[in-house]
ZAKOL-656433 format. One record per atom (N, C-alpha, C): atom name; residue in one letter; x, y, z; chain. Coordinates in Angstrom, 1 decimal. Example, Ala and Ser with C-alpha at 12.3 -4.5 7.8 and 13.67 -1.06 7.14 Angstrom:
! ZAKOL-656433
N|A|13.2|-5.7|7.8|A .
CA|A|12.3|-4.5|7.8|A .
C|A|13.2|-3.3|7.8|A .
N|S|12.8|-2.2|7.1|A .
CA|S|13.7|-1.1|7.1|A .
C|S|12.9|0.0|7.9|A .
This chain:
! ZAKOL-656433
N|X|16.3|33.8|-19.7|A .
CA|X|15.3|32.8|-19.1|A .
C|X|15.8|32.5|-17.7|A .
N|X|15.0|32.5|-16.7|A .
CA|X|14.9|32.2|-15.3|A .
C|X|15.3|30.5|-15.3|A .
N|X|16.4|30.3|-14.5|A .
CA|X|16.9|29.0|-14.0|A .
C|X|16.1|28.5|-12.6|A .
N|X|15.4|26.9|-13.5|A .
CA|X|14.8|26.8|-12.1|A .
C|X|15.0|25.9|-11.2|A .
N|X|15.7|26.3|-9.9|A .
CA|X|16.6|25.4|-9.2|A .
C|X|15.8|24.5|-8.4|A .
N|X|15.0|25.5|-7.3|A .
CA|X|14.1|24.7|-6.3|A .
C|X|12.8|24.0|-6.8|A .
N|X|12.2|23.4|-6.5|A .
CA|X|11.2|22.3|-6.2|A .
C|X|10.0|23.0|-6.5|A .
N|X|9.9|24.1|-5.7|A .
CA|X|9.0|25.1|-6.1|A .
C|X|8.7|25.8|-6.9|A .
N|X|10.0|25.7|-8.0|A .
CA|X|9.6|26.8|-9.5|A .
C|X|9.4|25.8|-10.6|A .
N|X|9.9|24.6|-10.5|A .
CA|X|9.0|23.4|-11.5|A .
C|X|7.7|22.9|-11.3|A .
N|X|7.2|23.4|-10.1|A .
CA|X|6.1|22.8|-10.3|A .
C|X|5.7|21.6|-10.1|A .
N|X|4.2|21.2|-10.0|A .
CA|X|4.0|20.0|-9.2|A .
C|X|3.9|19.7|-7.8|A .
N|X|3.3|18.4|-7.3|A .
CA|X|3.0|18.6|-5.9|A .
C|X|4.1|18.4|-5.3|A .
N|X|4.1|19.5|-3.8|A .
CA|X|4.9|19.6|-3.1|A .
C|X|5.2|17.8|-2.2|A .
N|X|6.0|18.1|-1.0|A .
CA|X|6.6|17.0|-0.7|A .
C|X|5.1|16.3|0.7|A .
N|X|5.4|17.8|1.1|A .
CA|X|4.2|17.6|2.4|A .
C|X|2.5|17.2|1.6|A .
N|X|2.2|17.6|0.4|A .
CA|X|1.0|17.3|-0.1|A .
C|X|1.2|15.7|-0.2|A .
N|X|1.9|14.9|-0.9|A .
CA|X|2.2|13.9|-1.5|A .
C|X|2.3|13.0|-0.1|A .
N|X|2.9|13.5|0.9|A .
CA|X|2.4|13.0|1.8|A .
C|X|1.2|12.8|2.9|A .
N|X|0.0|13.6|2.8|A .
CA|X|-0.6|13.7|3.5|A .
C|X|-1.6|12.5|2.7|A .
N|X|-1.5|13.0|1.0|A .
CA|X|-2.4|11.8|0.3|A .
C|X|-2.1|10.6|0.4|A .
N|X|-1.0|10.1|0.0|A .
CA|X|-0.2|8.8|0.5|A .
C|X|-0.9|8.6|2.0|A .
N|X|-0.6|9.5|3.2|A .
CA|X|-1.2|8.7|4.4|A .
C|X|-2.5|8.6|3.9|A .
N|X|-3.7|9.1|3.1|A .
CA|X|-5.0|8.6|3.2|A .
C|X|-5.0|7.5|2.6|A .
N|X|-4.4|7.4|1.4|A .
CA|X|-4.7|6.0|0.5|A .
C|X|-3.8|4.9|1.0|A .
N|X|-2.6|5.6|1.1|A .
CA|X|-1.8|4.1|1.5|A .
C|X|-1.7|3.3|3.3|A .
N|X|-1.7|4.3|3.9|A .
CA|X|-2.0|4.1|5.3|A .
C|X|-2.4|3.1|6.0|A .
N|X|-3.9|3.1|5.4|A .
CA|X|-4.8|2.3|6.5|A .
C|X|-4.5|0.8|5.7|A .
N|X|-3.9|0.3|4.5|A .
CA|X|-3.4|-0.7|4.1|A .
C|X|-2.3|-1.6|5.2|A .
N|X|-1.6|-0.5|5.3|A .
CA|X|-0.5|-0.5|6.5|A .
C|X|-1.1|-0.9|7.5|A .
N|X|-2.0|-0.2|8.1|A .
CA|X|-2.5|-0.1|9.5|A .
C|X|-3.2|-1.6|9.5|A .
N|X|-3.6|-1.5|8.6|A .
CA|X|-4.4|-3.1|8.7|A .
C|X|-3.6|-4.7|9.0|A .
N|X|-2.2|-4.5|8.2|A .
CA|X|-1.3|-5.8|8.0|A .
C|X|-0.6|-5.1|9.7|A .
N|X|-0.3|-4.8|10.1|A .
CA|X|0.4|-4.1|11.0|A .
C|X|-0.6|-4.5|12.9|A .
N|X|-1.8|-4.1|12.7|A .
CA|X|-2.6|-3.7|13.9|A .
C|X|-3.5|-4.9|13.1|A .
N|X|-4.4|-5.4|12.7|A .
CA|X|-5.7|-5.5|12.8|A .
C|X|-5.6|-7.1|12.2|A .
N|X|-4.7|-7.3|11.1|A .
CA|X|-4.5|-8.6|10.1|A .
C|X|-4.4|-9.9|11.4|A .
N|X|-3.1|-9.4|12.5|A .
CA|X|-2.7|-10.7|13.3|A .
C|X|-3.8|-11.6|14.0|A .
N|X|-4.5|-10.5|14.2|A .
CA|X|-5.8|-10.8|15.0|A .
C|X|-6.7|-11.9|14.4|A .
N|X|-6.2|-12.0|13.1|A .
CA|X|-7.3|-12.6|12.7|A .
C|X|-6.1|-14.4|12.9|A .
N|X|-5.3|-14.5|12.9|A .
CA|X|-4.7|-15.4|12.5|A .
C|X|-5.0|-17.1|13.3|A .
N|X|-5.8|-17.1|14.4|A .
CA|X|-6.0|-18.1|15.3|A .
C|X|-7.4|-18.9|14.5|A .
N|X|-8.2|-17.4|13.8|A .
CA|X|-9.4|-17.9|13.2|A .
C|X|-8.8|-18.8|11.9|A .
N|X|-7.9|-18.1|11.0|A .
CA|X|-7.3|-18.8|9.6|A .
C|X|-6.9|-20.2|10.0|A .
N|X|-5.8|-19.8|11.4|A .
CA|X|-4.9|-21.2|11.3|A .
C|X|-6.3|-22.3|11.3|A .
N|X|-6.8|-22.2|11.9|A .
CA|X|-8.4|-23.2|12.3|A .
C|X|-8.7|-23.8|10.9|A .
N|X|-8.7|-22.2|9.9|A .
CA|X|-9.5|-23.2|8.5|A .
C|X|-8.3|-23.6|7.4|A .
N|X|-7.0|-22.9|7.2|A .
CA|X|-5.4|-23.7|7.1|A .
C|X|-5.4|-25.2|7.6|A .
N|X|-6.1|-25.7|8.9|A .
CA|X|-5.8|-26.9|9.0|A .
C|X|-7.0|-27.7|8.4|A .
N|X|-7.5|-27.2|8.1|A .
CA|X|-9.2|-28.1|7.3|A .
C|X|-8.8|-28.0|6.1|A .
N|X|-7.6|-27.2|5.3|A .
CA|X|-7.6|-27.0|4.0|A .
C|X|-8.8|-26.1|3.6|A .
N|X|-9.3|-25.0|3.7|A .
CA|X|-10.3|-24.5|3.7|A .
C|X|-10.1|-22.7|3.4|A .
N|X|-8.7|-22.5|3.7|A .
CA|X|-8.7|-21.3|3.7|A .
C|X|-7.7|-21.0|2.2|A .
N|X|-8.7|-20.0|1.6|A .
CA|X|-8.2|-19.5|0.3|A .
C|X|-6.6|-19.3|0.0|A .
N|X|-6.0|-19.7|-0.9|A .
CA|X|-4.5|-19.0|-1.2|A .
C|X|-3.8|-17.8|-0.7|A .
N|X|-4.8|-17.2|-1.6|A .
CA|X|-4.6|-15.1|-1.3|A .
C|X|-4.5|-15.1|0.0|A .
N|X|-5.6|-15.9|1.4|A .
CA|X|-5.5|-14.9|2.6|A .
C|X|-4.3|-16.0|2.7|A .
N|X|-3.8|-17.0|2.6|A .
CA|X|-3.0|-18.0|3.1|A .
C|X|-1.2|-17.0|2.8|A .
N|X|-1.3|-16.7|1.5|A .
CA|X|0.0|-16.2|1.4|A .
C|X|-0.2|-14.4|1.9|A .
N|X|-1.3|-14.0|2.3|A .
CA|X|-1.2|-13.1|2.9|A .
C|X|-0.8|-13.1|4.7|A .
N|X|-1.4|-14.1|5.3|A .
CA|X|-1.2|-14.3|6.3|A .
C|X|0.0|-15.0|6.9|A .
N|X|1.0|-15.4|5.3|A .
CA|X|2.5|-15.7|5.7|A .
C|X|3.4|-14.1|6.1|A .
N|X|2.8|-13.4|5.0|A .
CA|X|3.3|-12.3|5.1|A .
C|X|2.8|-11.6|6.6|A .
N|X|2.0|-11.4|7.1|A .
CA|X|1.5|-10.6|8.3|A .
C|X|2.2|-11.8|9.7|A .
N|X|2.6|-12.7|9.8|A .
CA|X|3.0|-13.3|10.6|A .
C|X|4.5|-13.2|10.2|A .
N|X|5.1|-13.0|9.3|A .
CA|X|6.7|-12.7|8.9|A .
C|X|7.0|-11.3|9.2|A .
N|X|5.9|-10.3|9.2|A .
CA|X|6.1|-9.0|9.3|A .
C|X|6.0|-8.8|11.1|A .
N|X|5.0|-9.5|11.7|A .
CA|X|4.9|-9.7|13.3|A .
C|X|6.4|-9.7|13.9|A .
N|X|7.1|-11.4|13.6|A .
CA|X|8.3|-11.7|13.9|A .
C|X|9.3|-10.8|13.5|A .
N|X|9.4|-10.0|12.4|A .
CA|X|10.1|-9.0|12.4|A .
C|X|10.1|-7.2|12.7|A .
N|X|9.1|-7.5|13.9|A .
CA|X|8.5|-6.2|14.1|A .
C|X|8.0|-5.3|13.4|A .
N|X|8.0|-5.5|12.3|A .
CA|X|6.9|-4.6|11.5|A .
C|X|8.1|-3.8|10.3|A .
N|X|9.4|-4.7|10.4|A .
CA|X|10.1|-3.6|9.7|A .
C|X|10.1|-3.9|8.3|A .
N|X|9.6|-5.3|7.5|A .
CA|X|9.0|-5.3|6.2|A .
C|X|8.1|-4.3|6.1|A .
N|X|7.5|-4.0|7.0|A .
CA|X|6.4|-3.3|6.2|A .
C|X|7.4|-1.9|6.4|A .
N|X|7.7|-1.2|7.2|A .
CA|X|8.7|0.2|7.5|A .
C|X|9.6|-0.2|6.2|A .
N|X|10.1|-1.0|5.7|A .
CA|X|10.9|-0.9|4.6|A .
C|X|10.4|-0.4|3.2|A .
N|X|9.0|-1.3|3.0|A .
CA|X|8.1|-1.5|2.1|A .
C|X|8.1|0.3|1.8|A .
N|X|7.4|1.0|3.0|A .
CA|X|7.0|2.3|3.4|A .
C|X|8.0|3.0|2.2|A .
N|X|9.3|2.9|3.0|A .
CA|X|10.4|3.4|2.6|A .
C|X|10.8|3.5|1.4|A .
N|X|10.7|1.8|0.9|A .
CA|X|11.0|2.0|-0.8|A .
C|X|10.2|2.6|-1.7|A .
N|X|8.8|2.6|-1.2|A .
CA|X|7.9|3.8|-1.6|A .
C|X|8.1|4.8|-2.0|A .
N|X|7.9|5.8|-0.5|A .
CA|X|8.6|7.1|-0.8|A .
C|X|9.8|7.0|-1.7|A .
N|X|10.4|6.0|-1.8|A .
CA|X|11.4|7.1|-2.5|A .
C|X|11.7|6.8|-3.3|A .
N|X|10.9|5.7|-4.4|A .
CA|X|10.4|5.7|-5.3|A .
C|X|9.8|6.8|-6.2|A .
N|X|8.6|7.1|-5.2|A .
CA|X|7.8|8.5|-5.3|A .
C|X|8.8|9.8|-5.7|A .
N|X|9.5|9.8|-4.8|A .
CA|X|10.7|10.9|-4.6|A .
C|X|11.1|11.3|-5.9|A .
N|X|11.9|9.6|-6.4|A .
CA|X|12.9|9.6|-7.5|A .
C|X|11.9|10.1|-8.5|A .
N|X|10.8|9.4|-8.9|A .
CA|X|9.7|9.7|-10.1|A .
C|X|9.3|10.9|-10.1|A .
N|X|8.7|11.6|-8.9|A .
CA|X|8.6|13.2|-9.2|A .
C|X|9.6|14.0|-9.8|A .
N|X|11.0|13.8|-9.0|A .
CA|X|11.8|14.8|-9.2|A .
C|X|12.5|14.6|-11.0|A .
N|X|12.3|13.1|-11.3|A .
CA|X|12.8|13.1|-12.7|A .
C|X|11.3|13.8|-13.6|A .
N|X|10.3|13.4|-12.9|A .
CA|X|8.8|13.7|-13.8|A .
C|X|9.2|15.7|-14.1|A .
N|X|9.7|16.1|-13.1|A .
CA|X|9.6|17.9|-12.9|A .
C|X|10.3|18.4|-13.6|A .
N|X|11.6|17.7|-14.3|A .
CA|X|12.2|18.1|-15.0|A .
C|X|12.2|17.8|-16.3|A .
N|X|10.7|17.1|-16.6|A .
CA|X|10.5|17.4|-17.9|A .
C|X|9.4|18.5|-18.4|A .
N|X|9.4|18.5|-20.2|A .
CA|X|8.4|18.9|-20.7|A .
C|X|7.1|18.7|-19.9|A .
N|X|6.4|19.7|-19.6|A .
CA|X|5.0|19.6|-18.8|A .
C|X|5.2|18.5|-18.0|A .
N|X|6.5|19.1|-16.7|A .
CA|X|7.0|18.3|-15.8|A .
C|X|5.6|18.3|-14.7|A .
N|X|5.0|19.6|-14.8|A .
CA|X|4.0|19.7|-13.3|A .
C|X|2.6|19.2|-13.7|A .
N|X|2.5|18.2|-15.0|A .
CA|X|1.2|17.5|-15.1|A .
C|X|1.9|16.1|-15.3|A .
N|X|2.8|15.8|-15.7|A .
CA|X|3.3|14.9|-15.0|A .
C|X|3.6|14.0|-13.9|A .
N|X|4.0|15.0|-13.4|A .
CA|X|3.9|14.9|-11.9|A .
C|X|3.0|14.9|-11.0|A .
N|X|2.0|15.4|-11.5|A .
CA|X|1.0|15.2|-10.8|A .
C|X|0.1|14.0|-11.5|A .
N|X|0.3|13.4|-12.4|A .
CA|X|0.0|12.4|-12.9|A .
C|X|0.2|10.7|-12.2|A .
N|X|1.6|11.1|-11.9|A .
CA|X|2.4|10.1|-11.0|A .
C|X|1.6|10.2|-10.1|A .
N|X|1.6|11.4|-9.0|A .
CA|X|1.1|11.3|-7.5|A .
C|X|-0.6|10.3|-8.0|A .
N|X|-1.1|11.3|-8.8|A .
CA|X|-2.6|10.9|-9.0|A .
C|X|-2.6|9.2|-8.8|A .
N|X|-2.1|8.4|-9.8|A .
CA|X|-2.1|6.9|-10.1|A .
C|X|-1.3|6.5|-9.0|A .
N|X|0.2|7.2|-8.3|A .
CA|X|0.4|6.2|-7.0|A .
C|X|-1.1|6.3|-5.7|A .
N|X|-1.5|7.5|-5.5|A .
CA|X|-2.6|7.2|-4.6|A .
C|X|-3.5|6.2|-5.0|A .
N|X|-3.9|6.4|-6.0|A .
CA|X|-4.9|4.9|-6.6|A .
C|X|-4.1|3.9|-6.2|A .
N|X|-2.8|3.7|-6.5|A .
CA|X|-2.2|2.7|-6.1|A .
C|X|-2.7|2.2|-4.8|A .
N|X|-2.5|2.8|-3.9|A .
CA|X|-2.6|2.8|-2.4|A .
C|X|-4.1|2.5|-2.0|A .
N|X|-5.3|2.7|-2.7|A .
CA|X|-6.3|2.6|-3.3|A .
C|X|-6.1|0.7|-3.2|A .
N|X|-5.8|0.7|-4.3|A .
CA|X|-6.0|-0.5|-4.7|A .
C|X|-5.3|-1.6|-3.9|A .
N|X|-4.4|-1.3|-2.8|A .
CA|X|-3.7|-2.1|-1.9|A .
C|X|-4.6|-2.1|-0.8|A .
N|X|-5.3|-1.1|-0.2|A .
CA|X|-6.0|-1.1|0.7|A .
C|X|-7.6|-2.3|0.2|A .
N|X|-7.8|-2.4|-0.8|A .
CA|X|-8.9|-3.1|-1.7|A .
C|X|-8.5|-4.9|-1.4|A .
N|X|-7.5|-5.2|-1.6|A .
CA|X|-6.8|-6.2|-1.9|A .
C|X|-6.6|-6.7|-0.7|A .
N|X|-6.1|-5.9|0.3|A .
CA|X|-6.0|-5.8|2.1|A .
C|X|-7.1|-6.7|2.3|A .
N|X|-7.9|-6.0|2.4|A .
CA|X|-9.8|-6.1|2.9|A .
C|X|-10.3|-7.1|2.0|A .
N|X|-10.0|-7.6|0.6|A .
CA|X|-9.9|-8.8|0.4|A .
C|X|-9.7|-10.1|0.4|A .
N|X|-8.6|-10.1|0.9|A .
CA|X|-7.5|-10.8|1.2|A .
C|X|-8.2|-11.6|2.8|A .
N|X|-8.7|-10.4|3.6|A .
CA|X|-9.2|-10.9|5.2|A .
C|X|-10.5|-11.3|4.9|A .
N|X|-11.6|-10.8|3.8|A .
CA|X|-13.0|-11.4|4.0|A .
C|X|-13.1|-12.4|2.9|A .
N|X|-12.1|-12.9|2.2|A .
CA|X|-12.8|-13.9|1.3|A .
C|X|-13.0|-15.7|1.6|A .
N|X|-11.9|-15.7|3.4|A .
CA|X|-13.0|-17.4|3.9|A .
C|X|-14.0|-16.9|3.9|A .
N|X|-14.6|-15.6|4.4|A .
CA|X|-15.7|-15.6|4.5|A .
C|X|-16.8|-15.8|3.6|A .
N|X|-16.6|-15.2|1.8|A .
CA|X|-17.0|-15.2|1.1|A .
C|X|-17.1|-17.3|0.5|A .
N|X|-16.1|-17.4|1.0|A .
CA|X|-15.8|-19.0|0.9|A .
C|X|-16.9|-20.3|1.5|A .
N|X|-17.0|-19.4|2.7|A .
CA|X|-18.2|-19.9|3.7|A .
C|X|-19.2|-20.1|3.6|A .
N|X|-19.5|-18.8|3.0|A .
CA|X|-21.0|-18.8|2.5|A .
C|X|-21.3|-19.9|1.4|A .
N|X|-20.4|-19.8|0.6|A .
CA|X|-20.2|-20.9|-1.1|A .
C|X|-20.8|-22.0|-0.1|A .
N|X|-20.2|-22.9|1.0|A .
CA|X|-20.2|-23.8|1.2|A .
C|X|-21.4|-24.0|2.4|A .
N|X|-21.9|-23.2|2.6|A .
CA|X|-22.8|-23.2|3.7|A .
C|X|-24.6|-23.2|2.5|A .
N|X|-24.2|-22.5|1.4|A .
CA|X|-25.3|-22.7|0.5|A .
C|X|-25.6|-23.4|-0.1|A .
């Protein structure tokens, strides 16, 4: 029986695949707390001081102003402990029994992950608004 050393003969998604999916699903999550979140922060502080603005964006918007002040390297960390999370779970998933549906099981549910961070993101920024409306009707 053939010993299988490399990456390639167990099977499962490769390293470059796992990251291109990851940049679609997890990405623009990033991109959002990073580039797009701070912008909103002059509008929040406004409804923070009325008492008016939701929890969720309140302790989101501690996080996107802690991540500002630290240049962005919570989130580059965040990134980090990801991958290689990812890393560690693939490479133990491959070496098991029907290691390459495993593993591809893992990638499948982390991109949903990423999925569902990017959901939560974009929630997190439109729900004064959803708030607004409550109180404007």
């Amino acid at each position: 029986m053939q010993e299988l050393d490399a990456p390639e003969q167990r099977g499962g998604p490769r390293w470059w695949v796992r990251l291109v999916l990851y940049g679609f699903t997890w990405l623009p999550a990033f991109v959002v707390i990073v580039v797009h979140a701070p912008r909103f922060a002059p509008i929040f502080a406004k409804l923070q001081a009325r008492g008016e603005l939701p929890a969720l964006t309140s302790w989101f918007m501690v996080f996107v102003r802690f991540n500002a002040s630290c240049l962005s390297l919570p989130t580059l960390l965040i990134v980090l402990a990801l991958l290689t999370v990812d890393e560690l779970a693939v490479s133990v998933l491959r070496r098991q029994r029907r290691g390459k549906l495993w593993s591809w099981l893992w990638v499948t549910g982390f991109a949903l992950a990423g999925i569902g961070a990017q959901m939560l993101v974009a929630y997190a920024l439109v729900l004064p608004v959803f708030e607004m409306d409550s109180v404007i009707r």
